[in-house]
C-alpha positions as a printed Julia matrix, in Angstrom:
271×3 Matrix{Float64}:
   0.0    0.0     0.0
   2.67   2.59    1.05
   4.62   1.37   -2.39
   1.29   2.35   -4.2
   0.99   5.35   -2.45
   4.71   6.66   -3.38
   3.87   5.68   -7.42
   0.7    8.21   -7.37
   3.17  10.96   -5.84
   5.52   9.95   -8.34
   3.14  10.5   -11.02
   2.23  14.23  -10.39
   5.95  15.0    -9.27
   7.02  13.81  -13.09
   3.64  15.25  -14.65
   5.06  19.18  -13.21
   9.25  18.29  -14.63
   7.53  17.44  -18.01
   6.01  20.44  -18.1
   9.5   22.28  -17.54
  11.31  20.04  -20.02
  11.06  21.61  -23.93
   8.75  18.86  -25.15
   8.45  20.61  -28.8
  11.46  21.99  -30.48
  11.45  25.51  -30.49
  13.42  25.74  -33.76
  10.12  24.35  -35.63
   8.1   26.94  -34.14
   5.05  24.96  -34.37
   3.67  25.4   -30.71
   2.7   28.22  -28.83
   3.36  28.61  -25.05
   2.08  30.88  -22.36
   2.24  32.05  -18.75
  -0.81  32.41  -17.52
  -1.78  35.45  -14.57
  -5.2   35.69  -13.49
  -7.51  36.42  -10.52
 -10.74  35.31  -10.1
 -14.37  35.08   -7.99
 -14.93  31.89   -6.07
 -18.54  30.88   -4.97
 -18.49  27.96   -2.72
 -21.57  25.89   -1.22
 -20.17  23.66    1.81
 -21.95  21.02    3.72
 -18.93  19.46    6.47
 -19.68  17.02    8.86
 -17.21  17.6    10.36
 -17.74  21.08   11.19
 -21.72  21.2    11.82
 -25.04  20.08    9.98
 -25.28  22.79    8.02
 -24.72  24.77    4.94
 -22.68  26.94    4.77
 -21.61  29.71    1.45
 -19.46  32.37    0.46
 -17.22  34.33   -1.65
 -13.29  34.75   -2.12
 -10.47  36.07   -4.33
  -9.07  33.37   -6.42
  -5.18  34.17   -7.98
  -4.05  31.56  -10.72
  -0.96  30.93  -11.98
   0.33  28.7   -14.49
   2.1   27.1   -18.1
   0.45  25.88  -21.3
   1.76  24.49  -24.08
  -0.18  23.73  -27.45
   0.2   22.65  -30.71
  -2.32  21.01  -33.36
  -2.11  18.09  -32.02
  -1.62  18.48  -28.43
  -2.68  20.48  -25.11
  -0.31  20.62  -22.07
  -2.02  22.66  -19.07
  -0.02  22.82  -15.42
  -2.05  25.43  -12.98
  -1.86  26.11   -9.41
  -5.1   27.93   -7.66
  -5.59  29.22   -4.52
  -8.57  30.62   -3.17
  -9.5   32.45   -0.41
 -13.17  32.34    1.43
 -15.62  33.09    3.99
 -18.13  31.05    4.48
 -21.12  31.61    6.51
 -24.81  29.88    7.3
 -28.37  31.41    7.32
 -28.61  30.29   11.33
 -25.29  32.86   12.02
 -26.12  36.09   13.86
 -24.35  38.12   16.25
 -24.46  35.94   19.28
 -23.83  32.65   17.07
 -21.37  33.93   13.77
 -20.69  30.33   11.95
 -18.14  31.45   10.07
 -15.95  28.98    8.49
 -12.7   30.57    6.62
 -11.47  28.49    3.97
  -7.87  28.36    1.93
  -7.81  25.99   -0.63
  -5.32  24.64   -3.03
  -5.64  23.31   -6.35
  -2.95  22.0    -8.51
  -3.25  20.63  -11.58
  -1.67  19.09  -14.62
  -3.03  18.5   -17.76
  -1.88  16.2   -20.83
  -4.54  15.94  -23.67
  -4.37  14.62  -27.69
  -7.06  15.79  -30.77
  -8.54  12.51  -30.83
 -10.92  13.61  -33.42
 -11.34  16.98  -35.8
 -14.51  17.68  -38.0
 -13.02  20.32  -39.57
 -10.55  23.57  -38.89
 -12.36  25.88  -36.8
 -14.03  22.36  -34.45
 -11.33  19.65  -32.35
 -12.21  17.37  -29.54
  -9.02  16.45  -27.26
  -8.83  14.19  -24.67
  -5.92  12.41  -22.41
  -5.13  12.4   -18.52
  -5.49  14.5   -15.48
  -3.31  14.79  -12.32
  -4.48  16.73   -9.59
  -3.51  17.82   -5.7
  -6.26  19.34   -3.77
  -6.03  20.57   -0.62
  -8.96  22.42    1.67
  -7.9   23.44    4.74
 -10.83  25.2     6.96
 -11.11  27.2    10.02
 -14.15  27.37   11.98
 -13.0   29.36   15.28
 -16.19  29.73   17.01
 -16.25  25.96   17.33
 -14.0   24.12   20.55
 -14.37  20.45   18.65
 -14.06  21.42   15.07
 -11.65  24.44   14.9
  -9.28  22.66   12.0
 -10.24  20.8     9.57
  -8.64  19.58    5.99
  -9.5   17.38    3.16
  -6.89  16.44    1.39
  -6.81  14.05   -2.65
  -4.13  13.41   -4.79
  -5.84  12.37   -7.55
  -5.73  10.52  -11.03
  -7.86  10.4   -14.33
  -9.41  10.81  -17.97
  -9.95  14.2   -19.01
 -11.24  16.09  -22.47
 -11.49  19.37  -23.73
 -13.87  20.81  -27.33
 -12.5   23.53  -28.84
 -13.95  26.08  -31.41
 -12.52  28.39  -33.31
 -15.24  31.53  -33.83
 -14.38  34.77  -35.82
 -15.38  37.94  -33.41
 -14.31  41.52  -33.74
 -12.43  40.2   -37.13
 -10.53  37.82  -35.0
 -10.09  34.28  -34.41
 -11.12  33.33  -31.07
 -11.46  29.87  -28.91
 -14.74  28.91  -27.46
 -13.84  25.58  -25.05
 -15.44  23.56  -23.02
 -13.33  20.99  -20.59
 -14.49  17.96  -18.04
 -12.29  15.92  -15.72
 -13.35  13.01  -13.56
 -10.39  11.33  -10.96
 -11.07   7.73  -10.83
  -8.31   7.19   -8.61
  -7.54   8.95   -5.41
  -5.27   9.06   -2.47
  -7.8   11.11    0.37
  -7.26  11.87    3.81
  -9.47  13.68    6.36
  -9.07  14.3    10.69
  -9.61  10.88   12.49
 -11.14  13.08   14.97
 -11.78  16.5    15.65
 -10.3   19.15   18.1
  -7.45  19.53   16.08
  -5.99  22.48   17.57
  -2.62  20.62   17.78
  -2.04  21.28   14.3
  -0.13  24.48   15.42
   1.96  23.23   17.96
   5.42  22.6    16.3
   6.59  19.61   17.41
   3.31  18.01   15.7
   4.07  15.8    12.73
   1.25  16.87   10.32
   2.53  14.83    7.56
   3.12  11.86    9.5
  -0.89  12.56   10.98
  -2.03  12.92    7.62
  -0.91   9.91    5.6
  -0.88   7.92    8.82
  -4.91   8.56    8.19
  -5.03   8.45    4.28
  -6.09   5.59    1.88
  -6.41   4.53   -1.78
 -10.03   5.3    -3.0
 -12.27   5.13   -6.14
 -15.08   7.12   -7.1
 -17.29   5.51   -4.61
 -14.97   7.68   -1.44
 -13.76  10.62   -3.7
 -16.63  11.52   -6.24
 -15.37  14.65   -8.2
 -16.01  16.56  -11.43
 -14.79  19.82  -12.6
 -15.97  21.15  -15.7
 -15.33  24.78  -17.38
 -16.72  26.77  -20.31
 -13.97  29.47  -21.38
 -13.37  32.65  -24.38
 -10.11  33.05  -25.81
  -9.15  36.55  -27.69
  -5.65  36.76  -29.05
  -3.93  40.19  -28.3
  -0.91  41.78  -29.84
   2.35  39.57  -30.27
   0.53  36.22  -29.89
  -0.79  37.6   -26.22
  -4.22  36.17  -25.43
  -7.16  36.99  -22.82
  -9.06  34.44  -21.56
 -12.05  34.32  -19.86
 -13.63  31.84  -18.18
 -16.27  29.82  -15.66
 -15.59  26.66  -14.11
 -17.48  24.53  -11.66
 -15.6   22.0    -9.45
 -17.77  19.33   -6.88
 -16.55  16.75   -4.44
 -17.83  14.36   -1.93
 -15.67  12.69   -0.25
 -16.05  10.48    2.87
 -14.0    8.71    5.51
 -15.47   8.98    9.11
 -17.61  11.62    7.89
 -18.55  13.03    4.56
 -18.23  16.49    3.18
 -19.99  18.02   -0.06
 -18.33  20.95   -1.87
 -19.02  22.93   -4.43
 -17.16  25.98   -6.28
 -18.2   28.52   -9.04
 -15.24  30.23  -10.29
 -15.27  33.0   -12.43
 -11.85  34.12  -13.53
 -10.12  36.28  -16.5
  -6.42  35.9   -17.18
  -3.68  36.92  -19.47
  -1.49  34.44  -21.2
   2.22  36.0   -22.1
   3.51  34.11  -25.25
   7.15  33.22  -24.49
């Protein structure tokens, strides 16, 4: 099991050096390459065990960061996300506040092929997905259930439709992408009253994968799916915008549903 476990770290750890290693000869000129920059609105619906029986929602900056590589034949994505949120519950008033503050990291890469093309301006590519996420969430009002995380590393298929649209007299991409992990490394608290977390001497990796295990879709449900507008600027620059929803379930001792609508516009910098 802990020889499995090391192989699905190993997996993102070589997906993020692939990304740095010049996978198309830059002497052809034949692919185009960005950074990406952008910042973002994040709407998340929460419903923790963990925490309480209740729902809680809220908004948050969300900064993104990130590579992509693309030919005609091939789409290489690698993208960290924060985000930033506080959440709160209908029930919450000045006595009783139920406020949950959320960070949460998402990092992700991305390897996809055109599979199939009905013509120039309409391509359907699809390939693999790594992914890390990490949730970490602070509800300081509560004495049992001040820290808690929920934590997948996270394997499977992925699949993105692109089309090429003329606006403004220029040639634009309209996409749409879906991922689904089918296999997942998860942890979550064994308990709560984690305040120990902050204590130094605590071994919060050694906690964490101490409390972890291999999973399928029937522990770690997730989808993420995104709609997004691409309009090339001066010296191959592009803007993109786009909308994304990302859900999870996942359950150990307890469950947790979570949802995220992220709005987001970025700049890619052709290098």
């Amino acid at each position: 099991m802990k020889t499995f476990i090391l192989i699905l770290h190993a997996i993102l750890f070589a997906s993020i050096i692939s990304a740095q290693n010049p996978e198309f000869p830059r002497s052809k000129k034949t692919d185009n390459r960005y950074w990406l920059l952008g910042l973002g609105l994040s709407i998340q619906n929460m419903y923790d065990e963990g925490i309480s029986y209740v729902r809680y929602k809220g908004t948050g900056i969300a900064p993104s960061i990130g590579l992509i590589k693309s030919t005609e034949k091939k789409y290489c994505q690698f993208m960290l996300q924060p985000t930033f949120n506080k959440l709160t519950t209908d029930r919450s008033n000045e006595l009783r506040p139920m406020e949950v503050r959320t960070t949460r990291f998402v990092l992700d890469y991305q390897y996809l092929v055109r599979v199939k093309e009905w013509n120039e301006k309409l391509k359907l590519f699809a390939g693999g997905n790594a992914s890390l996420l990490f949730n970490l969430k602070r509800a300081e009002q509560l004495d049992n259930s001040q820290l808690v995380y929920d934590y997948a590393l996270s394997i499977g298929p992925a699949a993105k439709l692109d089309k090429t649209v003329k606006w403004n007299k220029r040639e634009c991409v309209a996409a749409f992408g879906l991922s689904i992990p089918l296999l997942s490394h998860i942890a979550r608290p064994y308990y709560l009253n984690r305040i120990e977390f902050i204590d130094p001497q605590n071994d919060f990796l050694g906690d964490l994968f101490s409390n972890s295990s291999i999973v399928t879709v029937n522990k770690n449900f997730r989808i993420t799916s995104g709609l997004s507008f691409t309009y090339p600027l001066f010296n191959k620059n592009e803007l993109k915008l786009g909308y994304s929803w990302d859900f999870y379930k996942m359950t150990t001792i307890n469950s947790v549903y979570a949802a995220e609508h992220l709005i987001t516009i970025s700049f890619l910098s052709n290098y």
